[in-house]
C-alpha positions in Angstrom: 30.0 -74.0 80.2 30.5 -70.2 80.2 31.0 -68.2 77.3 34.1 -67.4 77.9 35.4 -70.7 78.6 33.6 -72.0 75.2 35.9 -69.0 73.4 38.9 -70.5 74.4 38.0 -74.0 73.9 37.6 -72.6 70.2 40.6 -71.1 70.0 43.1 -73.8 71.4 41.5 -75.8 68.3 42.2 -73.9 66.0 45.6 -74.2 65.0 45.7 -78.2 65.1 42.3 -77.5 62.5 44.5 -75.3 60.5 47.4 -78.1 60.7 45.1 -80.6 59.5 43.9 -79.0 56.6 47.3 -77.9 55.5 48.4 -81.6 55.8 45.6 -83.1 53.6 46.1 -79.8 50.8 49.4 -81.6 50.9 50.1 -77.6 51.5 53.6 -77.1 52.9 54.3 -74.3 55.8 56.9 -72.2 52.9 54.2 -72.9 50.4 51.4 -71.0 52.7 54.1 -68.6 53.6 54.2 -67.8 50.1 50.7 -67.2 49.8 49.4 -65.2 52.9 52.8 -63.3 53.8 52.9 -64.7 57.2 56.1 -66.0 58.2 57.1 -69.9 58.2 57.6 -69.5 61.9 54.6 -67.5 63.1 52.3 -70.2 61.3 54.2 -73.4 62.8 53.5 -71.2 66.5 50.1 -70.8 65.0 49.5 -74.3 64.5 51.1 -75.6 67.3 49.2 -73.4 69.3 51.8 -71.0 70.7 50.5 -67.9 68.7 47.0 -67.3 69.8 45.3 -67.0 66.1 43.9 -63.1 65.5 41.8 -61.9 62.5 45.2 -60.3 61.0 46.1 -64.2 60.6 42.6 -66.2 59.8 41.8 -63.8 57.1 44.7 -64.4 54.4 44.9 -68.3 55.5 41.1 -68.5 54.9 41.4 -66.9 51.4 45.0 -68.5 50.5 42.7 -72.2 51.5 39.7 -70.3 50.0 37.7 -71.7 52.5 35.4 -70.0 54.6 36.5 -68.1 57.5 34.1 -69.8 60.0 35.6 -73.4 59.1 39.1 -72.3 60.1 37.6 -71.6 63.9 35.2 -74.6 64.0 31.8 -72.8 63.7 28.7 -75.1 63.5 27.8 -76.4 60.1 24.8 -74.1 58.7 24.0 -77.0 56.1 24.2 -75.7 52.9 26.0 -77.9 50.5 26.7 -75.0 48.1 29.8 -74.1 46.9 30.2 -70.5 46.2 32.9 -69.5 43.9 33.9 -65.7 43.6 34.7 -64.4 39.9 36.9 -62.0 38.7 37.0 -59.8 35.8 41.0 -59.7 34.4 41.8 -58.2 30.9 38.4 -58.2 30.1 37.8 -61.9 30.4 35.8 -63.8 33.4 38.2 -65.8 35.7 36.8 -67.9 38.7 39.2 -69.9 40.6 38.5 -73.3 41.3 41.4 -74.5 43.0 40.9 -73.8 46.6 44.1 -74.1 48.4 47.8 -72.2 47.5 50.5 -74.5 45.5 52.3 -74.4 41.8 49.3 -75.0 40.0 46.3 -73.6 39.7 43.3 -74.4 38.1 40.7 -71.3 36.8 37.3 -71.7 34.6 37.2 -68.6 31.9 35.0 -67.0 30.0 36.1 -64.8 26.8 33.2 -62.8 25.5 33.1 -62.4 21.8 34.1 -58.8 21.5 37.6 -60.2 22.9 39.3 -60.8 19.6 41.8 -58.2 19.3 45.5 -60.1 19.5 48.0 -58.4 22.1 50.8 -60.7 22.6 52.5 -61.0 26.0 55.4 -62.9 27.6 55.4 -63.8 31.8 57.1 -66.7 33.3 54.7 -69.9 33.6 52.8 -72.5 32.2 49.6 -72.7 30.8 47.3 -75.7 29.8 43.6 -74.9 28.9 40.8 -77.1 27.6 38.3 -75.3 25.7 34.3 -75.8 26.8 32.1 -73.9 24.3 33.1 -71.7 21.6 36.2 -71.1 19.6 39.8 -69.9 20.8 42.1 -68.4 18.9 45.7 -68.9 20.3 48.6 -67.4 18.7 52.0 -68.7 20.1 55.3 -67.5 18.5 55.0 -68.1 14.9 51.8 -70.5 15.4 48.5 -68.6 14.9 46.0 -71.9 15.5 41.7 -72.1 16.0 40.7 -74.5 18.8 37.0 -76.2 19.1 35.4 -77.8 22.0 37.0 -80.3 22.9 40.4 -79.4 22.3 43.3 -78.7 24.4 47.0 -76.5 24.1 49.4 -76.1 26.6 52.3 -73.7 25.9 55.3 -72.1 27.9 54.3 -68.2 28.6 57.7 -67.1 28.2 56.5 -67.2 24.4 54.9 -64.9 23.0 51.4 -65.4 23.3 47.7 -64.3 23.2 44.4 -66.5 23.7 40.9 -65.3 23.0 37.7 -65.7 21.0 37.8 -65.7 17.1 34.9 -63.2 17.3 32.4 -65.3 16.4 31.1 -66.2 19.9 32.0 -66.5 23.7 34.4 -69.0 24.7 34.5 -71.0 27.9 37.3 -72.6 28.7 39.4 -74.8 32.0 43.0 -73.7 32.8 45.6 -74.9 34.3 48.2 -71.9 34.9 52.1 -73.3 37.1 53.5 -69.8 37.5 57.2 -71.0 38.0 57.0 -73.1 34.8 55.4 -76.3 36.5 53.2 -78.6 34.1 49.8 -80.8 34.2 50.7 -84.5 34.6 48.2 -86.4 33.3 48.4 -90.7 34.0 45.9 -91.7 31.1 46.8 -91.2 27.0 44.9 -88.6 25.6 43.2 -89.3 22.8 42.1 -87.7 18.9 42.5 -83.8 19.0 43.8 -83.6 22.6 46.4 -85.6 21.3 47.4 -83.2 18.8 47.7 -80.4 21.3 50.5 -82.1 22.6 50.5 -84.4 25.6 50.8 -82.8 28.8 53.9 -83.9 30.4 55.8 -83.3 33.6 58.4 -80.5 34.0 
C-alpha cells in the first residue's frame, strides 16, 4: 500500500474513532461543542466523515477528551501503560485533573501547601464536593468556619461565600468534585461516620 493511500485510510477513520469515543464518554455533540468551541455541526460533519479532520480540530478534541492526540488518528500503540497527568498551579494550590473527558462534573486531585492559610472568601456559580487525603482543611462557608481530617468530606454551593485551604500546620491533599452550573455528586451507597456528618451528597 502506498503512503499516500495508507494517509487517507487514516483519515476516513478518524471521525467514526472520534464518534465512538464520544458515545462511550456518554459525551454529547453540544456538550463537546461547549468544550473545544467547534460548532455542533462541524463536529457531526467531522464524525460522519464529511469534514476532512485538520490539526485546528484534533487539537482542542484531543485536550477537551484529554487523550492523546495520536489516539484520535489511530497511531500504533507504543505500549506504555502509563498514564500521564498534566498539573496545574491555580491560586497557589496544585490542581491535576483526573477526569478525562468534558461534561458537568469534574473531578481534580489538590494539593494545598502549608503556607496556604490566609482566608480570602469568594463566591462563583457551582458545586463543590472534596474529600480530604492527608492533612488538614480549613473550610469556611458563610457563617461556618469548620477543620476537616483525613477522611472527611464537605460539599457546599459556591455561590456562598467560601474559602478552603490548609490550617497551617501542614500540606493538604485532597479529591474534588467541582459541577460548574450547580450539578452535584450522586453517590448509590450510605456514607458512613464523619462523611456522614459532611452531609450526604445528593442529586441536584
Amino acid at each position: 500500500m502506498e503512503i499516500s493511500d495508507a494517509i487517507n485510510r487514516a483519515l476516513t477513520e478518524v471521525g467514526p474513532r472520534l464518534k465512538r469515543l464520544r458515545i462511550q464518554r456518554g459525551v454529547t455533540l453540544a456538550t463537546l461543542s461547549e468544550a473545544t468551541g467547534i460548532s455542533k455541526s462541524t463536529l457531526s460533519r467531522l464524525e460522519s466523515g464529511q469534514r476532512r479532520p485538520s490539526l485546528e480540530l484534533l487539537l482542542p478534541i484531543s485536550q477537551a477528551h484529554q487523550v492523546p492526540l495520536d489516539e484520535l488518528v489511530g497511531a500504533p500503540e507504543v505500549g506504555d501503560p502509563r498514564i500521564r497527568l498534566t498539573s496545574k498551579h491555580v491560586a497557589g494550590k496544585t490542581v491535576i485533573p483526573l477526569t478525562r473527558q468534558p461534561g458537568p462534573l469534574q473531578t481534580f486531585k489538590m494539593i494545598i501547601p502549608a503556607a496556604l492559610n490566609t482566608p480570602e472568601l469568594c463566591t462563583h456559580e457551582g458545586y463543590e464536593w472534596f474529600f480530604v487525603l492527608s492533612g488538614k482543611v480549613r473550610l469556611i462557608l458563610a457563617d461556618h468556619d469548620i477543620v476537616l481530617g483525613p477522611g472527611e468530606a464537605a460539599e457546599f454551593d459556591t455561590r456562598l461565600p467560601h474559602w478552603f485551604g490548609s490550617t497551617g500546620e501542614g500540606s493538604v491533599e485532597l479529591l474534588s468534585l467541582f459541577g460548574r452550573q450547580g450539578e452535584r455528586m450522586h453517590v448509590r451507597a450510605k456514607p458512613t461516620g464523619s462523611v456522614r456528618e459532611a452531609r450526604e451528597p445528593t442529586t441536584a
